[in-house]
Each structure stands twice: as C-alpha cells, then as structure tokens.
C-alpha positions as CSV (number, residue, x, y, z in Angstrom):
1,X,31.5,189.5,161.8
2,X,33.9,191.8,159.8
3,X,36.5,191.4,163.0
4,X,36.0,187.2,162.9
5,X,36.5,187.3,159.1
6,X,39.6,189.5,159.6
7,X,41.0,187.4,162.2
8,X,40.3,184.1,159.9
9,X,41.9,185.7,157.2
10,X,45.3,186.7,159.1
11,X,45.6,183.1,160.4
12,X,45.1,181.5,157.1
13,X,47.6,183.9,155.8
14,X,50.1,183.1,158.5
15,X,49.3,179.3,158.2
16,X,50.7,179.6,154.3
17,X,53.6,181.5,155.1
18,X,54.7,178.5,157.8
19,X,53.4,176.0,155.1
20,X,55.8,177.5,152.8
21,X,58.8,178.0,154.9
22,X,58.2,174.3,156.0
23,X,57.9,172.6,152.3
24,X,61.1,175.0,150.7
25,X,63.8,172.8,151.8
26,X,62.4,170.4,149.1
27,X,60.4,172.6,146.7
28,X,62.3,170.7,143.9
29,X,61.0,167.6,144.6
30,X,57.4,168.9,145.1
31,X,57.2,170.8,141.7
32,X,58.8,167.4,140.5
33,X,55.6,164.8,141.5
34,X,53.4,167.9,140.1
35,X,55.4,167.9,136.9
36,X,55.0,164.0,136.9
37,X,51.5,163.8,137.7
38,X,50.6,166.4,135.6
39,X,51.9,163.9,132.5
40,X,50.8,160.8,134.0
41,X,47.0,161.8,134.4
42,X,46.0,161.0,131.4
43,X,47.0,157.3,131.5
44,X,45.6,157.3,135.2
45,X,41.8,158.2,133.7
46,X,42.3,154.7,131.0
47,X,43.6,152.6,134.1
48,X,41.4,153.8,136.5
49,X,38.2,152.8,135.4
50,X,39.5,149.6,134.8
51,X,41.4,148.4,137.9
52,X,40.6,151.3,140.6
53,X,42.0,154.9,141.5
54,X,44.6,153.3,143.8
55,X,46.2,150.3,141.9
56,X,46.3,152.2,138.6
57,X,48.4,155.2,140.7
58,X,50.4,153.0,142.3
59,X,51.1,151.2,139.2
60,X,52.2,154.2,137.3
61,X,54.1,155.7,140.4
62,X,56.2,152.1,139.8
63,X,56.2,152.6,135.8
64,X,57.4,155.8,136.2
65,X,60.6,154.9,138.8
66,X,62.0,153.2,136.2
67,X,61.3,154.3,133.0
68,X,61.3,158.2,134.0
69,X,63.0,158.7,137.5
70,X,65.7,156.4,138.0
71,X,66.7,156.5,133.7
72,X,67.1,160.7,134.7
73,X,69.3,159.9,137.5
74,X,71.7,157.8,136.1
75,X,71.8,159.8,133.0
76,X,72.9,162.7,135.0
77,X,75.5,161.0,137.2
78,X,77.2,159.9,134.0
79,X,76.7,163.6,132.5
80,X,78.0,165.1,135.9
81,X,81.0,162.8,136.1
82,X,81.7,163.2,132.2
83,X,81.8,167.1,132.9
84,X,83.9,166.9,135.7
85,X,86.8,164.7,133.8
86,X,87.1,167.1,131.2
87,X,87.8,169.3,133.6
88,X,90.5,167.5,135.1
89,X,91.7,166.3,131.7
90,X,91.7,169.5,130.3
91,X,94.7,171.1,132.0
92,X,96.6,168.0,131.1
93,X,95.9,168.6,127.4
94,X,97.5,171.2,125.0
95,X,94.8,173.3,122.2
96,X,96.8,174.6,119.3
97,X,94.5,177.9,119.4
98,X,96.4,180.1,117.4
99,X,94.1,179.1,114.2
100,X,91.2,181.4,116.3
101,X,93.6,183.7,117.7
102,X,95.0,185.0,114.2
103,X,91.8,185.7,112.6
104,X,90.2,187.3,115.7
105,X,93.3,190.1,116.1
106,X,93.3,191.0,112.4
107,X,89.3,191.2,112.4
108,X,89.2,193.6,115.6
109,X,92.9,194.7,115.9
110,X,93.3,193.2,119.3
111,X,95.7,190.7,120.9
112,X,93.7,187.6,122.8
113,X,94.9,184.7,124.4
114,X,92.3,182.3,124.3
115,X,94.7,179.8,126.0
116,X,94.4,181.4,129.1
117,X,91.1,182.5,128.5
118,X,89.8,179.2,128.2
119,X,91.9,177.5,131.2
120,X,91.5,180.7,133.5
121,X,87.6,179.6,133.0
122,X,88.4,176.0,133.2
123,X,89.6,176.7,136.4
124,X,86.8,179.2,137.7
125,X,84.0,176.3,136.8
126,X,86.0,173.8,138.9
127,X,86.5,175.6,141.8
128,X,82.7,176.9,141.8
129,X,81.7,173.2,141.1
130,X,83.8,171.7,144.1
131,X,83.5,174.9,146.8
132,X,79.6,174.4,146.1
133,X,79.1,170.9,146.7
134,X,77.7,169.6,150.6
135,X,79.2,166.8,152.4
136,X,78.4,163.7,150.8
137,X,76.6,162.6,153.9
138,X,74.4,165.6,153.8
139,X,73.7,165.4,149.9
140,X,72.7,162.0,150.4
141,X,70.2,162.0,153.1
142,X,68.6,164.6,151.6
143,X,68.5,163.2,148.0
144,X,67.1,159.9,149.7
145,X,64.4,162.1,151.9
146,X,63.4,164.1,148.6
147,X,62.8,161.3,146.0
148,X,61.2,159.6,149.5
149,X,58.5,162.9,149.5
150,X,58.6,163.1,145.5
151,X,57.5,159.3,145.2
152,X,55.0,160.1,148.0
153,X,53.3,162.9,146.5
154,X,53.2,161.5,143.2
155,X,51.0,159.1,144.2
156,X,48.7,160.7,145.8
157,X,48.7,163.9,142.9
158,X,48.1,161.3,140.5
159,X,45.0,159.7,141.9
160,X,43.2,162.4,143.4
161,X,44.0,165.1,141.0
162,X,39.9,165.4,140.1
163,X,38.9,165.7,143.9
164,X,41.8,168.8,144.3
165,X,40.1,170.5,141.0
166,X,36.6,170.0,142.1
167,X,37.4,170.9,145.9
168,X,39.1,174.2,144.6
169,X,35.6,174.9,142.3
170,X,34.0,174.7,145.6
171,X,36.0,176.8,147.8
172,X,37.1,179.6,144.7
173,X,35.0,182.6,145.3
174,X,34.7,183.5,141.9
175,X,31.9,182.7,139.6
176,X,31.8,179.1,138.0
177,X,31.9,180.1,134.3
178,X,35.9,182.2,135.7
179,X,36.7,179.6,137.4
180,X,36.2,176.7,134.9
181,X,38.1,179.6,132.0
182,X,40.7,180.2,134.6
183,X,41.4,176.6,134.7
184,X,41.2,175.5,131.3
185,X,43.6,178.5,130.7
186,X,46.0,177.2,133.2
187,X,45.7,173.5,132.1
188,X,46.8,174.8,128.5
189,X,49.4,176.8,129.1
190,X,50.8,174.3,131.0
191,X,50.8,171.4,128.5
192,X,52.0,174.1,126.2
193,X,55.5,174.2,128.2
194,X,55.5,170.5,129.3
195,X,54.3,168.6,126.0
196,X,55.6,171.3,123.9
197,X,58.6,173.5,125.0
198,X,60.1,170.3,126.2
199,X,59.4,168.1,123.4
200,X,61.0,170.7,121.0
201,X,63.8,170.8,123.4
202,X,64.4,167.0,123.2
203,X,63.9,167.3,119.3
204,X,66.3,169.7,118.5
205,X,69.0,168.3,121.4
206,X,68.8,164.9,119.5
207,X,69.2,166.5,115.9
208,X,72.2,169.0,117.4
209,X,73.6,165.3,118.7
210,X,73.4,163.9,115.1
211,X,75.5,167.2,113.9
212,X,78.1,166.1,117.0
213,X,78.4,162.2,116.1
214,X,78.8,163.1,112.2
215,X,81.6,165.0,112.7
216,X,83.5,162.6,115.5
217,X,82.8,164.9,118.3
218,X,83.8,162.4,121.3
219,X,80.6,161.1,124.1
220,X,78.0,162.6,121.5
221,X,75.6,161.4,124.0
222,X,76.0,162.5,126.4
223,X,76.6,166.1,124.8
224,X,72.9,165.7,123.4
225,X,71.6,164.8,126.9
226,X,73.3,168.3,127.8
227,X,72.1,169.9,124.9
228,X,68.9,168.9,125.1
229,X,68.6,170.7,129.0
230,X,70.1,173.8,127.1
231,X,67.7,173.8,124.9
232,X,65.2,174.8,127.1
233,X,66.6,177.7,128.3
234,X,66.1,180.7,125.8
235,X,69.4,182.7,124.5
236,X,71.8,179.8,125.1
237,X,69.9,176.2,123.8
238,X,71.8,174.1,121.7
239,X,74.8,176.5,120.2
240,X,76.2,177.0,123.9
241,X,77.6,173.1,122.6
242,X,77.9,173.0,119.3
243,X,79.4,176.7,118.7
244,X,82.4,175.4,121.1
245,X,82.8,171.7,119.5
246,X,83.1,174.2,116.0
247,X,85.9,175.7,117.3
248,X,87.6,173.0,118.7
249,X,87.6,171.2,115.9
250,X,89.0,174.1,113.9
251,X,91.4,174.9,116.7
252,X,92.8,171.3,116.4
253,X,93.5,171.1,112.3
254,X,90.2,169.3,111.4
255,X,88.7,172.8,109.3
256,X,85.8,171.2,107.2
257,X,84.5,169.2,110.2
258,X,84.7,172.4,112.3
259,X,82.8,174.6,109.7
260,X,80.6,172.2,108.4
261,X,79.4,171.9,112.4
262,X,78.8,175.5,112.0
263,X,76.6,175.5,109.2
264,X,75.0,172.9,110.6
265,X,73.9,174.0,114.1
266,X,73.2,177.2,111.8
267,X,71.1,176.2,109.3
268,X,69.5,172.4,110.4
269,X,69.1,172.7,114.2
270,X,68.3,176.7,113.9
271,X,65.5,176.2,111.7
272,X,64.2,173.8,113.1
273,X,63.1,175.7,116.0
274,X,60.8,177.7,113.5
275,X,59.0,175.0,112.4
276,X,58.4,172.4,116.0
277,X,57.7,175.7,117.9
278,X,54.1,176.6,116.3
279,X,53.2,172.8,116.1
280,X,54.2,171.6,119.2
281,X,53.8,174.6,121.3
282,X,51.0,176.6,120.0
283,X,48.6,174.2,119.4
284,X,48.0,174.2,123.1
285,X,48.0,178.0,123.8
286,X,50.3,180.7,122.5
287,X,52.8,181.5,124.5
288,X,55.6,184.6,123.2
289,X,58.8,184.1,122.9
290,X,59.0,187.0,126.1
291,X,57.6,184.8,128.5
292,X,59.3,182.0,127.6
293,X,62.5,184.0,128.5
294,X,61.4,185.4,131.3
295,X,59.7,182.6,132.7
296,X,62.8,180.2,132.3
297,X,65.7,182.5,133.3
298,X,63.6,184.1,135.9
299,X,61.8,180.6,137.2
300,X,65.9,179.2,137.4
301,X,66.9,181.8,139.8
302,X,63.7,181.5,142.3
303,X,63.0,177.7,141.8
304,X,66.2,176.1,140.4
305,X,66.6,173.5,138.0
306,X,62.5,172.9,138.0
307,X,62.2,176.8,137.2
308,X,62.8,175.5,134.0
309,X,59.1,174.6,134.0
310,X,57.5,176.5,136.2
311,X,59.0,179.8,135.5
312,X,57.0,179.9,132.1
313,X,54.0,178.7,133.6
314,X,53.4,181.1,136.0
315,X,54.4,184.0,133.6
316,X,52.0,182.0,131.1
317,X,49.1,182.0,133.8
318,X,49.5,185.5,134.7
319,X,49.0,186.2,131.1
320,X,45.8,184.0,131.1
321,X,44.6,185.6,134.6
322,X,44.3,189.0,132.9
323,X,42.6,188.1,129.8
324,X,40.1,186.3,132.2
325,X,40.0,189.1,133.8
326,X,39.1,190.8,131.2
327,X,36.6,188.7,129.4
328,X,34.7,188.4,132.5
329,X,34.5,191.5,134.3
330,X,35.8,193.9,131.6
331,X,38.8,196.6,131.8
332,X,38.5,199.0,135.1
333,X,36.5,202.6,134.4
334,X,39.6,205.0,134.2
C-alpha cells in the first residue's frame, strides 16, 4: 500500500511539473482571468440567481471586454507609443541643465554633466526597448492566443468558482475548521492587495496627475496612467514622475512651477499614502509594508507585469499559512 501511495504520489508530482511547463508560456494571461474573476464574483452571485450560472458569466466576461480589457489595452498602446516619441524627440531637443548642474557641484564639490547623463540614458532605454521586442508577427499571434485563453478561463473561473472551493474542501487533507481559516485568510489577503493596494494606487496616481496638469506638465494623462502603475510598486510610486517633471521644469526657467511640483508630490500625494493605506488596505487584513516590497519587486521578477499582484499575495498567504499553523496545531516542541 505504502509502495502504491508512493508511486501515486510521484506521478501526480510529475503531472504538475508538465502542467506547469505547459501553461508558462502564458502564465500572464492565466493570473489575468484569476485576477478578473476574482473581482467579478461578487456581481456573478446577484446575477446568477437571477438569470443562471452561465448567462450571468458570460454576460460579465462581455461587460468586462469592454469596460476593463479592451479600455487597458488601448490605454497602454497610447502610453507605449507616448513613451517611445519622447524618446525620439528627445535627442532633437536641447535642456538648459545648468540650473541643476550649478547647485549640485557647489553642494557636493563635484563636476556632473547631466546632459549626457540624461541622453547617455535616453539612449540605453531605447536600445533595450527596441533589441527586446519579438517580430511583430510573433507578438501578435501570441497576444491574440493569450487574450483567446484569458477570455476563456475567465469564464469559466467566474461561474464555477464555488464548485473549485468546495471540490478543494473535499480533496484538502487537513481538518475542516484549517481549511475554511486557511481560506478565509487567503480570500482577505487577497482583496487586501486587489481592492486595496490597487485602489490606493489609482488614488494617489490621479491626485499626482492633478499636481502634473496644474503646473502645465504636457500629456498629464497619460503620465497619471503611468504613475498610477508606479504606484504600485514600493520605493519608486508616484515621485519616479513627478521628481523628474520638478526638475524639468526648473531646468527650463519655469522655477515656482518646478518647486511648487515638489512640495506638492511631497506633502499632498505623500501623505496621502498614510491615510488610504489603513482604510483601504487594512480593513481587509494587515499586510506590512515588508511584504508589500517583497512581494511586488520579487513577484515582478518571477511573474512579470502580474507579479505586481501576485507577488504580495503569496508573500501575504505564507504569512497567513503560519499563523494557521499556529492557531491550529501550535508552535513545534523544541
């Protein structure tokens, strides 16, 4: 019996190893229908007692095409081709940076040439941006194939979300009582970072944008679309936009605009961090400022752009496994 159970064992093992080596190829458009059904379950439970499991999924999985899907994809195009003629424009255009350069060498008593600082950079991003990208071809079919799967998914994550949970109570081999604590746990920490971390994001991305608009910083849009994504990654957030705009506009004559940016970004969109974070976040679970950073920069590197997401939710769950853990079956004899 031990020898059958070992043998079962090993091939599920080796059936998950294959399972994930076949699904990586498109493991952002996966976490993408989980991140989508995960916020369209809720409206699924009102529609589906009123016009069936099926219709009310397929419904949403329409509603959210276009009001969630398609919106984020154009958004980006025109963010990605924004980005990419400033950097053609910017070797065309000449940045009077002496106004930096003066204060900074009589501060630390060093000579810089942010000129060629900023161009040589200018340049670095271009190339890396260009020598990165796939045939067109390529890109294409594969975008085509993954919002294909993502749609697909979606549909079915959204309407048979309950069977999943209550197939995985049957099959878990821990108690009931962990199980339901482990998921509760899990289900927290991840509204936590989708309701929560994101919203705050979007919040302060929109106010940093007002700070942009008020002092004439060109495309203010689409800088707040950019600086909302910034914001959700710990370290950099907003003032990796509106530190840079500062400068500029102090670089190019227009002082008050420049500094008043500063105090801005600062004071207003600093602060405000302090005070979303513990309502929006925390009133789901509480989730440190630690694994937030870890989870993000650490979830960007394995998973990508979605390892904005996921990163903190798995550091988050590992956090909740342990305390389970410890509820349950208390701390090991030493």
């Amino acid at each position: 019996m031990k020898l059958d159970k070992g043998l079962l064992l090993g091939f599920i093992g080796l059936l998950v190893v294959l399972s994930a080596i076949i699904v990586l190829p498109y493991i952002q458009f996966i976490l993408g229908a989980i991140v989508l059904a995960f916020i369209l379950r809720p409206l699924q439970r009102r529609l589906e007692p009123r016009i069936g499991g099926t219709p009310a999924a397929l419904s949403l999985v329409i509603g959210s095409v276009f009001s969630i899907i398609l919106p984020f994809v154009l958004i980006f195009a025109f963010v990605a081709s924004a980005v990419l003629g400033y950097i053609r424009d910017f070797e065309e255009r000449e940045f009077d940076f002496e106004t930096l350069e003066g204060p900074i060498a009589s501060y630390t008593g060093m000579e810089v040439d942010l000129n060629s600082f900023v161009r040589s950079s200018g340049e670095v991003i271009g190339e890396s941006v260009f020598s990165g990208a796939v045939t067109a071809v390529e890109t294409t079919i594969h975008l085509l194939i993954g919002f294909g799967l993502l749609l697909f998914l979606l549909f079915f994550f959204v309407r048979d979300t309950d069977r999943f949970v209550a197939w995985f109570r049957d099959v878990s081999p821990l108690r009931t009582s962990v199980t339901n604590e482990l998921l509760k746990r899990i289900t927290n920490i991840t509204r936590a970072v989708l309701i929560g971390h994101v919203l705050v994001a979007i919040i302060q991305g929109i106010i940093a944008g007002i700070g942009l608009a008020m002092v004439g910083i060109p495309n203010a849009i689409v800088w707040t679309f950019i600086m909302m994504l910034l914001a959700l990654i710990p370290l950099i957030g907003t003032f990796a936009v509106w530190a840079p705009a500062s400068a500029y506009l102090v670089s190019t004559g227009s002082t008050f605009p420049g500094i008043a940016l500063f105090v801005y970004g600062a004071f207003v969109v600093g602060i405000s961090d302090e005070y979303l974070r513990p309502v929006l976040v925390n009133r789901y679970a509480t989730i440190g400022s630690s694994v937030i950073i870890l989870g993000v920069l650490g979830g960007i590197s394995v998973f990508g752009f979605m390892g904005l997401f996921f990163g903190p939710i798995i550091v988050g769950s590992l956090k909740a496994a342990i305390e389970v853990y410890d509820n349950h079956y208390g701390r090991p004899d030493v």
